[in-house]
C-alpha positions in Angstrom: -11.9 0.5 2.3 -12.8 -2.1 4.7 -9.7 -4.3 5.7 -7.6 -1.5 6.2 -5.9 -0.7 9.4 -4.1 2.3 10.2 -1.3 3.3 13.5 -2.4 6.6 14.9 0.6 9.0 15.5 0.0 12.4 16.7 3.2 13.6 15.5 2.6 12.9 12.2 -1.1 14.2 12.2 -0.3 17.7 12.4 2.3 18.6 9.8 -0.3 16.2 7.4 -3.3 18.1 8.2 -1.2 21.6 7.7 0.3 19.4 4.2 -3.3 18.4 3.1 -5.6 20.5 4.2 -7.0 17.6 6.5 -7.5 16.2 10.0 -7.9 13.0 11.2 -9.0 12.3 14.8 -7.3 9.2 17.0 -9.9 6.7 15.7 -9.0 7.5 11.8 -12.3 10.1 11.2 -11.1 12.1 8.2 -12.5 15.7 8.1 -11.5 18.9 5.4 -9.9 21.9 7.5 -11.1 24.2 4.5 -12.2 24.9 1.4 -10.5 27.4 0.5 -6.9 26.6 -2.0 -4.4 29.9 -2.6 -3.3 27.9 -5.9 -3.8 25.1 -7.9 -1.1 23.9 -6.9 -2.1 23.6 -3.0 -5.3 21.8 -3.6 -6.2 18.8 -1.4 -5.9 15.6 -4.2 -8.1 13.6 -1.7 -11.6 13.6 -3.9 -14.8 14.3 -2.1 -16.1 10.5 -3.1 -13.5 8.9 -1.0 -14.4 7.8 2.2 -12.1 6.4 4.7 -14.5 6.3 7.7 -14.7 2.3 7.6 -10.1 2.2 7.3 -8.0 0.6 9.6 -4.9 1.8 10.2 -1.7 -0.6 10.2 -3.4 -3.6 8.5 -0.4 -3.9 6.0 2.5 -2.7 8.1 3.4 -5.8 9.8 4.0 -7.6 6.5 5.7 -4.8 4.8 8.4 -4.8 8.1 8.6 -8.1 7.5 10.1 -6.8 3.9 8.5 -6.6 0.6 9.7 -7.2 -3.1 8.0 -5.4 -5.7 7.8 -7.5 -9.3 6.3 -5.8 -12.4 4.8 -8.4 -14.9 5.0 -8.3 -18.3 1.7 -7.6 -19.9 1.9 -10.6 -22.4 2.2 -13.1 -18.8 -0.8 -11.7 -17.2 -3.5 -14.1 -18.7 -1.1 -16.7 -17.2 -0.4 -14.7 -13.8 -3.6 -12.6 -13.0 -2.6 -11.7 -9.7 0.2 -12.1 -6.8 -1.5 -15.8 -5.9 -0.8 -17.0 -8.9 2.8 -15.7 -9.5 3.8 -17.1 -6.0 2.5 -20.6 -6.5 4.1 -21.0 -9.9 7.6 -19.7 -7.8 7.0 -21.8 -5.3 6.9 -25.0 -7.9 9.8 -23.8 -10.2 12.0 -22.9 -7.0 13.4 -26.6 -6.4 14.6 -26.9 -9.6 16.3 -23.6 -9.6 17.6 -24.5 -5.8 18.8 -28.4 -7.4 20.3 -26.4 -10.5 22.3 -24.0 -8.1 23.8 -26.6 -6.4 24.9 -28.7 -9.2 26.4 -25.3 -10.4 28.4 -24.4 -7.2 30.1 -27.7 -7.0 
């Protein structure tokens, strides 16, 4: 998970690790408190195969302050718009002709 970056808060890390059955220490070390689940219910859903040693905390929290907009493409568009890249720069072309359009409309 390299490229990650995580904020340490202490506050939070206690009612998490009682929540998941976890602890991580102030440089993001992740670490099982136990083994042991009273029900399935209560299990930890963090699998053994996932390592977050390498994480960073906080990598994506300055753009998401910054405020986000979540789009869900249609499945038919996705050979056209593969990913986020893709969708912006076709907004960023069509969104003079919508801005032109807008004004013409207002007047």
């Amino acid at each position: 998970m390299a490229g990650y970056l995580f904020e340490w808060d202490p506050a939070k890390a206690e009612p998490n690790g009682q929540k998941h059955d976890v602890t991580f220490d102030s440089e993001g070390n992740m670490s099982k408190k136990s083994n042991h689940h009273t029900s399935p219910s209560d299990r930890d859903p963090l699998r053994d195969e996932y390592d977050f040693s390498n994480a960073q905390r906080g990598v994506t929290a300055a753009r998401y302050a910054e405020g986000s907009n979540v789009v869900v493409i249609d499945p038919e568009v996705l050979d056209v718009f593969p990913d986020g890249n893709a969708i912006n720069e076709a907004l960023r072309a069509l969104a003079p002709v919508i801005r032109k359009q807008g004004k013409r409309q207002s007047v």
